[in-house]
C-alpha positions as CSV (number, residue, x, y, z in Angstrom):
1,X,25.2,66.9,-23.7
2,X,23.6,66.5,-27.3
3,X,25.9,64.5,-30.1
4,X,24.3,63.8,-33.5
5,X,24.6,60.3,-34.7
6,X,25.1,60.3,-38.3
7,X,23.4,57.2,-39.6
8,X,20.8,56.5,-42.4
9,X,17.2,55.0,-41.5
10,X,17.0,51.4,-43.1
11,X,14.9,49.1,-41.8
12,X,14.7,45.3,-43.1
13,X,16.8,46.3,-46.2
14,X,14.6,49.2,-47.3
15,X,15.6,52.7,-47.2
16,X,12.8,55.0,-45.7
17,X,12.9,58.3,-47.4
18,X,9.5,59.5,-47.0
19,X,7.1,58.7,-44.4
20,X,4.5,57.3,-46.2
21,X,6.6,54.4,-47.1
22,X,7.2,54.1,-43.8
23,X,3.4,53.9,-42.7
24,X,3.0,51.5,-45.5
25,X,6.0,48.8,-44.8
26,X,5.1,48.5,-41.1
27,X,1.2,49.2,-41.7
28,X,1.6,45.8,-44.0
29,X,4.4,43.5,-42.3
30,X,5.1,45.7,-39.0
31,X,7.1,43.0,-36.9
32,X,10.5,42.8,-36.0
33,X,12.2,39.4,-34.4
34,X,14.1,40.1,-31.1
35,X,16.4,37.6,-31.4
36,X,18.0,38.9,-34.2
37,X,18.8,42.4,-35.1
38,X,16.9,45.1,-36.5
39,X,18.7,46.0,-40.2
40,X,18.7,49.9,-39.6
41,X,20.0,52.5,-37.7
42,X,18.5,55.6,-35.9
43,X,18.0,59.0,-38.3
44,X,20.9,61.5,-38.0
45,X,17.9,63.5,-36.2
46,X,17.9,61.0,-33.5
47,X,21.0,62.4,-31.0
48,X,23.2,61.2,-28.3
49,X,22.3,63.1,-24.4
50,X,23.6,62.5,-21.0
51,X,21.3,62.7,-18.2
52,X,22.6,62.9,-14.6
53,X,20.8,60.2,-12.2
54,X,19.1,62.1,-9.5
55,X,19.9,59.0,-7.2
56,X,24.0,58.2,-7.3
57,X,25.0,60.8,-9.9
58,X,26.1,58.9,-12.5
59,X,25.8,60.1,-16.0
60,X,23.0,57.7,-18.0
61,X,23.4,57.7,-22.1
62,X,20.4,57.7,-24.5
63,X,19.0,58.5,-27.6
64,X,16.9,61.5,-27.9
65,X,14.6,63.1,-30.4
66,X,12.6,66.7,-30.0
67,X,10.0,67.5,-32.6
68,X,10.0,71.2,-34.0
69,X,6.6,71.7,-33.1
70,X,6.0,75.1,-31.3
71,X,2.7,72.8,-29.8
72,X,3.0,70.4,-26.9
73,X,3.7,66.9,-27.9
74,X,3.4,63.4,-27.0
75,X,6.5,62.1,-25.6
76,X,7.2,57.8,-26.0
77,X,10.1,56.8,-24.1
78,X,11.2,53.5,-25.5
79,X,12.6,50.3,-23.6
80,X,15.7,48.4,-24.8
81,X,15.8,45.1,-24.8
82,X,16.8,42.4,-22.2
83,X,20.6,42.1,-22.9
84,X,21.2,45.4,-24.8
85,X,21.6,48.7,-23.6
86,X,20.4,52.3,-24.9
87,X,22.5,52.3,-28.4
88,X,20.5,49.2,-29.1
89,X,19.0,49.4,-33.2
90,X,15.8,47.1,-31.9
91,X,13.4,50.3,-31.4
92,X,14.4,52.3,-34.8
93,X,11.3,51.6,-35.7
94,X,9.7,53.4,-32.7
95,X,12.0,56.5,-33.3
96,X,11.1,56.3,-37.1
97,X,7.6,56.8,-36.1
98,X,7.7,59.6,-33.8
99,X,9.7,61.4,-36.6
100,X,6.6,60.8,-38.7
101,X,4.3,61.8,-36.3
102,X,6.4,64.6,-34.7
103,X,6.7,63.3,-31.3
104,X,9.2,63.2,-29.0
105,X,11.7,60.0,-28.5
106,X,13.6,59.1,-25.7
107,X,15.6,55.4,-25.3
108,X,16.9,55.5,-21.9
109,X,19.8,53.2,-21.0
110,X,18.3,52.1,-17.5
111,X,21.7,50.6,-16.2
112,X,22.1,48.7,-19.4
113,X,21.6,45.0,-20.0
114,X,20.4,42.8,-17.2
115,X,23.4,41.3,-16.3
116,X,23.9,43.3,-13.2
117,X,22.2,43.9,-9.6
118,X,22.2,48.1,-10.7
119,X,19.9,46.7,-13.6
120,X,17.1,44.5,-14.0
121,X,14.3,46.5,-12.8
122,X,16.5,47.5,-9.8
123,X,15.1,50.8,-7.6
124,X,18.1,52.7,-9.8
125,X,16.6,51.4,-13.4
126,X,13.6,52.6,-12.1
127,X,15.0,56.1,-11.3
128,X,16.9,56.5,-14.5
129,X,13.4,56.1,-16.6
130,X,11.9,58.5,-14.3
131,X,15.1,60.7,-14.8
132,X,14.7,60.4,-18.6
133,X,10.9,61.8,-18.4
134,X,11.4,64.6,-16.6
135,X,14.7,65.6,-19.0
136,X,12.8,65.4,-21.7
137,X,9.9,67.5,-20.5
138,X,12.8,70.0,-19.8
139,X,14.3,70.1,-23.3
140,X,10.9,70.0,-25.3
141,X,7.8,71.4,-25.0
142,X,6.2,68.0,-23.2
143,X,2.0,67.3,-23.3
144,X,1.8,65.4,-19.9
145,X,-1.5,64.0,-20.6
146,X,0.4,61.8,-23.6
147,X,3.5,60.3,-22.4
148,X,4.0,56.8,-23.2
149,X,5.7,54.0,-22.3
150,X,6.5,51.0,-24.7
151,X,8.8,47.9,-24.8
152,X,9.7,44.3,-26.0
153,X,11.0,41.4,-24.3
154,X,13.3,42.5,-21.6
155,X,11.6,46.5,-22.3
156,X,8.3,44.7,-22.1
157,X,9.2,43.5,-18.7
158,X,10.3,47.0,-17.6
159,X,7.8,48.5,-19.2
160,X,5.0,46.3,-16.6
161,X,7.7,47.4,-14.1
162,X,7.4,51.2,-14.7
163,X,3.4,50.6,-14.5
164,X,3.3,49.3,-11.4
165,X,6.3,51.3,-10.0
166,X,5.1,55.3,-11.3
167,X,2.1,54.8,-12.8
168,X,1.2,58.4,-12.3
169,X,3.4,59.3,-15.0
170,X,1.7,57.2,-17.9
171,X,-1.1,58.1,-20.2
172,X,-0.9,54.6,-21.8
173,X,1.8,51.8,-21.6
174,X,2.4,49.1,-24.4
175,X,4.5,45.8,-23.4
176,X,5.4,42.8,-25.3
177,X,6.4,39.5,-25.0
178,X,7.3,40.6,-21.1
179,X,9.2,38.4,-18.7
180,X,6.5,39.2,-15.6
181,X,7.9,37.0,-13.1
182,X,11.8,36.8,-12.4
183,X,11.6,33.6,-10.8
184,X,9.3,31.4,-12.9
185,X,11.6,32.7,-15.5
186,X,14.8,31.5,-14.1
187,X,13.6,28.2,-13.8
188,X,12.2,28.1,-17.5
189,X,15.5,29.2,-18.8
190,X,17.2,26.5,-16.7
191,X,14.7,23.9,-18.5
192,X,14.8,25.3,-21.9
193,X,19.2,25.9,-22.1
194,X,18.5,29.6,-22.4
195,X,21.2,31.8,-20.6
196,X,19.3,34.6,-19.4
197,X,18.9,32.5,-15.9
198,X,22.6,33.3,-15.2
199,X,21.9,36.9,-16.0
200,X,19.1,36.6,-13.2
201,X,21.7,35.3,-10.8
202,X,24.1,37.7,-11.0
203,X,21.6,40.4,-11.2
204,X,19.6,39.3,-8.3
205,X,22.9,37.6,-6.2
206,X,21.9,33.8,-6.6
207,X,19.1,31.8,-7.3
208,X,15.9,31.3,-6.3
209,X,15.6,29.6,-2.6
210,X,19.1,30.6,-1.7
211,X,18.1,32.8,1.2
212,X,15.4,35.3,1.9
213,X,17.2,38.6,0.9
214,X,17.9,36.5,-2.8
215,X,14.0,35.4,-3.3
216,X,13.3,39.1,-2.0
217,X,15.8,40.6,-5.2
218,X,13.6,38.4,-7.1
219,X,10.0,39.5,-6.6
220,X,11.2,43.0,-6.3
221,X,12.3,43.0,-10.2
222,X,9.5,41.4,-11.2
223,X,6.8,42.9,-12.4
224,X,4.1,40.8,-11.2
225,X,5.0,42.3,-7.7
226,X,3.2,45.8,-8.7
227,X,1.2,45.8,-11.3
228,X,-1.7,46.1,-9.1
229,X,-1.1,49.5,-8.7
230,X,-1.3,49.8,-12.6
231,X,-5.2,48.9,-12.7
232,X,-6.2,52.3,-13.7
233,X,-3.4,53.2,-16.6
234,X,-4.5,51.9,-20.2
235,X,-2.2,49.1,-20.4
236,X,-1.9,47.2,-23.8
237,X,-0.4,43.5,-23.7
238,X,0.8,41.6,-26.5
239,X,2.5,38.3,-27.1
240,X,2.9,36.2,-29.8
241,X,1.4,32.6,-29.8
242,X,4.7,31.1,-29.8
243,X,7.0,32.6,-28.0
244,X,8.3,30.5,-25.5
245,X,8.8,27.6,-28.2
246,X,9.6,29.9,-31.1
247,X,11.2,32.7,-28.4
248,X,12.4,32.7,-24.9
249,X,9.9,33.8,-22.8
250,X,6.1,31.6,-22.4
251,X,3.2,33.9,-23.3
252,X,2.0,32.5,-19.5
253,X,4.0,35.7,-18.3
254,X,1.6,37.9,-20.0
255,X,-1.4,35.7,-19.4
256,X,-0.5,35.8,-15.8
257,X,-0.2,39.7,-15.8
258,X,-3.9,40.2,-17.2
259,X,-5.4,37.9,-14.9
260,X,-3.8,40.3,-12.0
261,X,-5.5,43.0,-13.3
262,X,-8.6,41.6,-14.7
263,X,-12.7,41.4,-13.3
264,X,-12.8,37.9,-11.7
265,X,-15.6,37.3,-14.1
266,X,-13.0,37.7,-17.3
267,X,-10.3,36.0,-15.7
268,X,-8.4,33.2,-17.4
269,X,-8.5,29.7,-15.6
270,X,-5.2,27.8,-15.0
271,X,-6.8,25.0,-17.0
272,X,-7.0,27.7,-19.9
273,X,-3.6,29.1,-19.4
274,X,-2.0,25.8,-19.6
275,X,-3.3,25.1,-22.6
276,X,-2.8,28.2,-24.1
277,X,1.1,28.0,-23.1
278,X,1.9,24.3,-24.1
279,X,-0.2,24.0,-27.5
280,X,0.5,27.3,-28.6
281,X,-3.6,27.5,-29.3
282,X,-6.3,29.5,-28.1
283,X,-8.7,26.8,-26.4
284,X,-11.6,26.2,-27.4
285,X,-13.7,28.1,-24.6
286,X,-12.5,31.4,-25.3
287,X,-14.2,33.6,-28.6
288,X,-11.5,34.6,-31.6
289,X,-10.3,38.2,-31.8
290,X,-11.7,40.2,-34.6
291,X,-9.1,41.7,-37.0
292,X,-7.0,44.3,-36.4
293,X,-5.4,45.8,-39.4
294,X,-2.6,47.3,-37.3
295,X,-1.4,43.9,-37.0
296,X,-0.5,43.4,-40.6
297,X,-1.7,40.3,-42.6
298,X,0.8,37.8,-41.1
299,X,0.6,39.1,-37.3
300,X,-3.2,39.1,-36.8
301,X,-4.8,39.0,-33.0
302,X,-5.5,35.6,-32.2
303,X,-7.7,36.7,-29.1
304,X,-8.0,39.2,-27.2
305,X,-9.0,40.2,-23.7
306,X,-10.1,43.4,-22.3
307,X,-10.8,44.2,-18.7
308,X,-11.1,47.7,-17.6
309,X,-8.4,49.8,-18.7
310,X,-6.0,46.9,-19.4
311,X,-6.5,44.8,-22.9
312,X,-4.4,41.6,-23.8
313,X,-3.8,40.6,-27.5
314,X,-2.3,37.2,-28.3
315,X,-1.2,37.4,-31.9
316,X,-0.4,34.8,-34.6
317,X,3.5,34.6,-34.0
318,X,6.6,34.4,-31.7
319,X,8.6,36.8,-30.0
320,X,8.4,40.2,-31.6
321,X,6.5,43.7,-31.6
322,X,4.8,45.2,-33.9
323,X,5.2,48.9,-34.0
324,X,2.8,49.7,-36.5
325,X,0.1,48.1,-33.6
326,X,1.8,50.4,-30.9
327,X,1.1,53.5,-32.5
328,X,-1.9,52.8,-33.2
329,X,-2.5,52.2,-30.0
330,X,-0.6,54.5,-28.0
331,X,-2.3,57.5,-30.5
332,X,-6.0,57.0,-28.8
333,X,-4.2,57.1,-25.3
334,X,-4.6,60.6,-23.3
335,X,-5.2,60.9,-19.5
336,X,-8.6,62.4,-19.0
């Protein structure tokens, strides 16, 4: 089922009417806040689909794009965020750029926002992603060596889901500002006020400690719990400095997630960590990232770690992406 969605690309206030403004505005600021709202809406070339669930059925909105290319082409499949579903504005930038670029775009719905067990990085959120790839690949003339993965916040975390959970499918996967463990964040949003740890209770059917089957729920839709089998898929993670007093979720999630995958030689100590997540500082021990002009002037990497195929990037600000930073990324990613 296609349905065009007639709506005008604006982003922050400014009209994009030819892509090298585009390139410019994000090449120069390129960072969007999560918690508030992205001031744009997808291009009338972005459309509506249906895709039936090969688990229970069920018909799964999302947003699609196919490039006119005769040539195979990348494909990105974009994550919504934590408490939005697929119609969510957040990733118009991403869309905006595979228009550029003349890749594909899909922005699955995944069961929604994580306010229900059938969400959340649930077996069936992990089925509809899966479901989405392979719909695509039907549609549009698909290069399987270049299909990416990418996602903020509450995408970031499924995106570190997906990585650990089908990591055959990914040439390169980019996540920020990820929640990477369901349990240490329940009880950070119980600290801080923040709702979300009610969303976790519903979604996982109590909290942490209730019983075995709820703790189990837990660790199962986090992603901490399989990125292991992620160590050989270029993984890029990014958070912002900080998030967790600026933002909702501690950049120790994403700390945490490179030290999973890292050499134990480039590991971070606790010590280091600690410091990193209270002072919002990069201590003193560790060497300062050299600049990245994909960051944009005001976002620049703070530090940065690499280990294998998996790099970490803690930039100068709070809970955001940077999609100027993602393509750049994602665009030197192909399987071998």
């Amino acid at each position: 089922m296609l349905r065009s969605i007639n709506r005008n690309s604006k982003i922050k206030g400014t009209r994009f009417n030819e892509p090298s403004a585009f390139s410019l505005i994000f090449f120069l600021v390129g960072a969007l806040i999560i918690n508030g709202h992205a001031d744009g809406k997808y291009s009338q070339q972005v459309r509506e689909v249906q895709i039936k669930s090969s688990v229970d059925g069920a018909l799964q909105n999302a947003l699609f794009f196919a490039s006119e290319s005769e040539k195979e082409v990348p494909l990105l499949v974009a994550l919504h965020t934590w408490s939005s579903g697929w119609q969510n504005t957040y990733n118009v930038p991403l869309a905006e750029g595979c228009i550029e670029r003349q890749w594909a775009f899909i922005h699955p719905d995944f069961r929604g926002p994580n306010k229900r067990p059938d969400a959340c990085g649930s077996d069936l959120a992990v089925s509809d992603i899966i479901d989405a790839v392979k719909w695509a690949k039907k549609k549009t003339r698909i290069d399987t060596n270049r299909i990416y993965l990418a996602g903020a916040s509450g995408g970031g975390h499924m995106a570190l889901q997906m990585a650990g959970r089908a990591p055959d499918i990914w040439a390169g996967v980019s996540s920020w500002v990820p929640i990477t463990d369901c349990a240490v964040w329940h009880t950070e949003c119980q600290r801080s006020g923040r709702r979300y740890y009610k969303d976790l209770e519903i979604s996982c059917k109590g909290k942490p400690g209730d019983s075995s089957e709820v703790d189990l729920e837990y660790r199962k839709r986090s992603p901490l719990t399989w990125l292991g089998k992620a160590s050989n898929i270029p993984l890029d993670i990014n958070a912002g400095i900080r998030d967790g007093h600026e933002g909702s979720v501690p950049i120790s999630h994403s700390l945490r997630a490179f030290n999973l995958l890292a050499e134990s030689s480039l590991k971070l100590t606790q010590k280091q960590i600690d410091y990193f997540t209270k002072e919002s500082k990069v201590p003193e021990s560790l060497k300062s990232a050299d600049p990245d002009p994909s960051y944009g002037k005001d976002r620049q990497p703070l530090w940065r770690g690499q280990s294998k195929a998996t790099r970490i990037t803690i930039f100068d600000g709070g809970h955001e992406m940077i999609p100027s930073a993602i393509f750049d990324w994602l665009a030197r990613q192909k399987k071998p």
